[in-house]
C-alpha positions as CSV (number, residue, x, y, z in Angstrom):
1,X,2.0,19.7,0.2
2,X,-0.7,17.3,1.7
3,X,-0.4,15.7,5.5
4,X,-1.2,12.9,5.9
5,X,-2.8,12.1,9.3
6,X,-4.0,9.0,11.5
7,X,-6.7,9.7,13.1
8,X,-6.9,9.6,17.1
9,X,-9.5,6.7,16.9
10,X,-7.9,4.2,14.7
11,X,-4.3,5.1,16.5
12,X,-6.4,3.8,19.9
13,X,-7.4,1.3,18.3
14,X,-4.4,0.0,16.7
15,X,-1.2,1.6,18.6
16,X,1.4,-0.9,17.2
17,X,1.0,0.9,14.1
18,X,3.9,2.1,11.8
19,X,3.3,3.1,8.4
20,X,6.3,4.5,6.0
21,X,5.4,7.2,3.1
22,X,8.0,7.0,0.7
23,X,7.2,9.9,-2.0
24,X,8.7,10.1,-5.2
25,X,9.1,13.6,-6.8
26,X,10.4,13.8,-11.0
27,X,9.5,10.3,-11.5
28,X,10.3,9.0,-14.9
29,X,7.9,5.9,-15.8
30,X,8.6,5.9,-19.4
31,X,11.9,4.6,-19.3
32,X,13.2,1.1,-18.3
33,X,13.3,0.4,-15.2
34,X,15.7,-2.9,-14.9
35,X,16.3,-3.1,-11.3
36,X,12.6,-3.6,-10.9
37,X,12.1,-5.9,-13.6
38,X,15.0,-8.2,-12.0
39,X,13.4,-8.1,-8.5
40,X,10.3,-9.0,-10.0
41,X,11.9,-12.0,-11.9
42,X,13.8,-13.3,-9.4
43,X,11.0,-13.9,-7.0
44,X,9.1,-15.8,-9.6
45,X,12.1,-18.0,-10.1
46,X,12.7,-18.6,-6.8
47,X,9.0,-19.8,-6.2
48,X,9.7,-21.9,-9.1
49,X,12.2,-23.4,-8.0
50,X,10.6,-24.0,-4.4
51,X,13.1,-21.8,-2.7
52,X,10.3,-19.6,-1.1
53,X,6.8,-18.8,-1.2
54,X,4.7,-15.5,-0.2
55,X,3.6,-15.5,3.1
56,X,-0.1,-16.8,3.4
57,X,-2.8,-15.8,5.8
58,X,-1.4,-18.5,8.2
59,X,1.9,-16.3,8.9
60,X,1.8,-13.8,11.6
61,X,1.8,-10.9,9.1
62,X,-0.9,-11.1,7.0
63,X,-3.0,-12.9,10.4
64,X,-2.8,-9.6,12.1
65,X,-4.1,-7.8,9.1
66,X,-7.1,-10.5,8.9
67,X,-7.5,-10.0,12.5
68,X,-7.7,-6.3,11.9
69,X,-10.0,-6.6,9.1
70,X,-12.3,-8.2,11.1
71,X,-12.2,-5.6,13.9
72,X,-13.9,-3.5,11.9
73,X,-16.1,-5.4,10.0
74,X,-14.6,-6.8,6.8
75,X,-14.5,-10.5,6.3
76,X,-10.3,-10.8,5.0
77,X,-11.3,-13.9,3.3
78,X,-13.4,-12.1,1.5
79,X,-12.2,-9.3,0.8
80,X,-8.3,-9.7,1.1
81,X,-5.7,-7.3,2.6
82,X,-3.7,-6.1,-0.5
83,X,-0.4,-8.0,0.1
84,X,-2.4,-11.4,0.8
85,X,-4.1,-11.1,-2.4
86,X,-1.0,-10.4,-4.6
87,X,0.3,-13.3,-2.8
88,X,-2.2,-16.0,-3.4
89,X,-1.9,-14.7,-6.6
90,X,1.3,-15.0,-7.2
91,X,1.3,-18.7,-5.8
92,X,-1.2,-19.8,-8.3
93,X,-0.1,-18.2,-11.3
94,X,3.5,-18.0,-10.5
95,X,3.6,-14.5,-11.8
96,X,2.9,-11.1,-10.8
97,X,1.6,-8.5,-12.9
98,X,3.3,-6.2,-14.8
99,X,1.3,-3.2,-14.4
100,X,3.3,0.5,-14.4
101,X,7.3,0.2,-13.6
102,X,6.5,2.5,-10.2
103,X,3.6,-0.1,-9.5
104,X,5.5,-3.4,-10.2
105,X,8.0,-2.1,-7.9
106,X,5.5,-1.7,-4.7
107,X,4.1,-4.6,-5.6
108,X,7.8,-7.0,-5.5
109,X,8.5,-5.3,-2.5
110,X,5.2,-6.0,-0.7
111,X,5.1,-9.7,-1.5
112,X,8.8,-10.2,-0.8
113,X,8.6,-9.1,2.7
114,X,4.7,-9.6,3.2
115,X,3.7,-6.0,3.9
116,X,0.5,-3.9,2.1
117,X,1.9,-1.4,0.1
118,X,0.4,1.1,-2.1
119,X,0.6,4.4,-3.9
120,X,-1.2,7.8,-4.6
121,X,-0.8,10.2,-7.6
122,X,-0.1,13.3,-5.5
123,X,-1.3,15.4,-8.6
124,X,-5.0,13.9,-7.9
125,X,-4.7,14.0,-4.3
126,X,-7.5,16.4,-3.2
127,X,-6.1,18.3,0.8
128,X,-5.0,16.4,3.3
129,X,-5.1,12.8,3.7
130,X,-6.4,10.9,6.8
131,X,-6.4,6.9,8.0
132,X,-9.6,7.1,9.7
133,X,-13.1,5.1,10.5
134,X,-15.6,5.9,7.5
135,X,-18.7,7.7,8.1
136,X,-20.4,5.9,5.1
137,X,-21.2,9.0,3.4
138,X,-17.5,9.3,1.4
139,X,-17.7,8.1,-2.6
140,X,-15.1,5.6,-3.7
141,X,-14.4,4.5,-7.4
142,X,-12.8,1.4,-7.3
143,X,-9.2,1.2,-9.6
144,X,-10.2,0.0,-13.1
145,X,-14.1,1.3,-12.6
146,X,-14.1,4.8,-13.4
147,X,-18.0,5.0,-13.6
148,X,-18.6,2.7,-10.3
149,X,-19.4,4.7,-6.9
150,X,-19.2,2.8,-3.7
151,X,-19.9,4.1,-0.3
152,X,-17.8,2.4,2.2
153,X,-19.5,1.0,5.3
154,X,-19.4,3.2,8.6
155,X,-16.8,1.6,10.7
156,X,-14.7,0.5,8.0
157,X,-11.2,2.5,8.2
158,X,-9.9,4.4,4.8
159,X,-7.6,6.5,3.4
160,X,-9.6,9.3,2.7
161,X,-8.9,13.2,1.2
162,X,-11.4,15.8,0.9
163,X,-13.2,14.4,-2.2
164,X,-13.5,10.8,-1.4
165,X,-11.8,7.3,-0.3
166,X,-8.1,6.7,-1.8
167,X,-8.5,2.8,-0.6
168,X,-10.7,0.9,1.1
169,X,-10.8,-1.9,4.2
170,X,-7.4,0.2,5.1
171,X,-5.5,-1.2,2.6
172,X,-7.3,-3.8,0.1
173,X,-8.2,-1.3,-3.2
174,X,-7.2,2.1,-4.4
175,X,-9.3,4.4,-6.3
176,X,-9.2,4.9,-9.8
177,X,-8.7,9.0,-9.2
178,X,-5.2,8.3,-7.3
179,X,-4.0,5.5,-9.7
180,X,-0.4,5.5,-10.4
181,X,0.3,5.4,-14.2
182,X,3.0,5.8,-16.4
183,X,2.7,9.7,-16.7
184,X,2.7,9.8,-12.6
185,X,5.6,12.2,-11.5
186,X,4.6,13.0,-7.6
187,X,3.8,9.8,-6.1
188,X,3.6,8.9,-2.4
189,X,3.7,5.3,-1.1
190,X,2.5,3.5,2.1
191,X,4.4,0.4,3.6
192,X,2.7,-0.3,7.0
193,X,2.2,-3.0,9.8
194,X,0.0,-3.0,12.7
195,X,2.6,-4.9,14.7
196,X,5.4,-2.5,14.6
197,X,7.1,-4.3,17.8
198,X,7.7,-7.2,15.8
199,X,7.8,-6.3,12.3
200,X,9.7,-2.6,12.3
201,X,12.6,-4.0,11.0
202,X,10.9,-5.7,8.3
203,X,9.2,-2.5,7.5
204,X,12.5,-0.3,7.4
205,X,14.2,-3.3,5.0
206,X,11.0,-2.8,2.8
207,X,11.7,0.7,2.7
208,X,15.1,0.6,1.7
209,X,14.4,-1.8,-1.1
210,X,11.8,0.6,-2.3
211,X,13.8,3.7,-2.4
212,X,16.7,1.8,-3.8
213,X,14.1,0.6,-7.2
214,X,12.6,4.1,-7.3
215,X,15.7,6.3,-6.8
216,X,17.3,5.6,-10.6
217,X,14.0,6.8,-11.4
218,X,12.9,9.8,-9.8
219,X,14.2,13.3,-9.1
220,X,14.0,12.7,-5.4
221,X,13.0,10.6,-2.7
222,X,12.1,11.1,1.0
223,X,10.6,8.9,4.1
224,X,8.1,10.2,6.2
225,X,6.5,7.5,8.9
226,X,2.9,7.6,10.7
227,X,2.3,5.8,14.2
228,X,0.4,6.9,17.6
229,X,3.3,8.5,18.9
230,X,3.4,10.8,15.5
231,X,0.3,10.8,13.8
232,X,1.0,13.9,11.4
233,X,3.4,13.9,8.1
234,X,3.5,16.7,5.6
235,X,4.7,14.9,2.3
């Protein structure tokens, strides 16, 4: 059973932060999943229909994750916080992607209340986990480039186990090691904010709709949460 850990530093350095791990245990990916493939429908019918539209890098959500980007280094509008990029996305192509049920559901849930998410294969998980400034020494293989090494810049905060970076710039990539396929049954997923003041609530709806997609689904599910105040969760 990993922990998953943010690191002294990066608490300091953000202490607004909140980050929910939702794990999955028994997950079933092979079947339908309908709930998810509604949600995921829905949204893009209600941008078509100019009812809403994902929040953009000029709403206070994804501003204080460009802002945070930039704290350590990272140009956001270059390399995009996770839940801006699905966004622009889906504003351009007015679709998302249909990727893995499990994935498709993170990703709805992320646009529709403009938070990064993202998701680990537990299975491939290597130790513990911690959210901490990179030393520029730990390999990354970027999801989708299973014979490309990167070395993330020091400074730059990751998710990191004992083998290597999970995702990069805190929350813009995952690594192809920790992907969630279709044959993932022990999955953990991260919902977070840096501005847990204003945006807890928004965080704890997120959550809800998350378990409520994946439950059907799975075995089991549990919430674990991360911030300054309790920086340790054994998933």
């Amino acid at each position: 059973m990993p922990s998953f850990r943010l690191s002294p530093a990066v608490a300091d350095a953000f202490p607004d932060t909140l980050i929910a791990l939702v794990t999955a245990t028994g997950l079933r990916g092979h079947e339908p999943w309908p709930h998810t493939a509604a949600a995921l429908a829905e949204l893009e019918q209600r941008l078509a229909d100019g009812a809403w539209r994902p929040a953009d890098e000029t709403d206070p959500r994804i501003e204080a994750w460009h802002t945070a980007y930039r704290s350590f280094g990272t140009n956001p509008r270059r390399i995009r916080p996770s839940v801006d990029a699905l966004g622009r996305r889906l504003a351009k192509k007015g679709t998302l992607p249909r990727i893995t049920p499990a994935v498709d559901s993170y990703n709805a849930v992320s646009v529709r209340h403009g938070l990064p998410a993202g998701a680990f294969d537990l299975d491939h998980v290597t130790g513990d986990v911690d959210i901490r400034y990179a030393d520029g020494t730990e390999p990354f293989t970027p999801l989708g480039e299973p014979d490309a090494v990167e070395h993330p810049k020091p400074g730059e905060i990751v998710y990191a186990d004992t083998a290597g970076v999970l995702t990069r710039h805190w929350n813009h990539r995952d690594a192809h090691r920790t992907r969630v396929t279709e044959d993932s049954t022990h999955v953990v997923f991260a919902l977070e904010t840096v501005h847990a003041t204003r945006d807890g609530d928004l965080l704890k709806a997120a959550v809800d709709e998350l378990q409520g997609l994946l439950g059907p689904h799975a075995a089991q599910t549990a919430v674990y949460h991360l911030s300054p105040a309790h920086p340790t969760a054994t998933v």
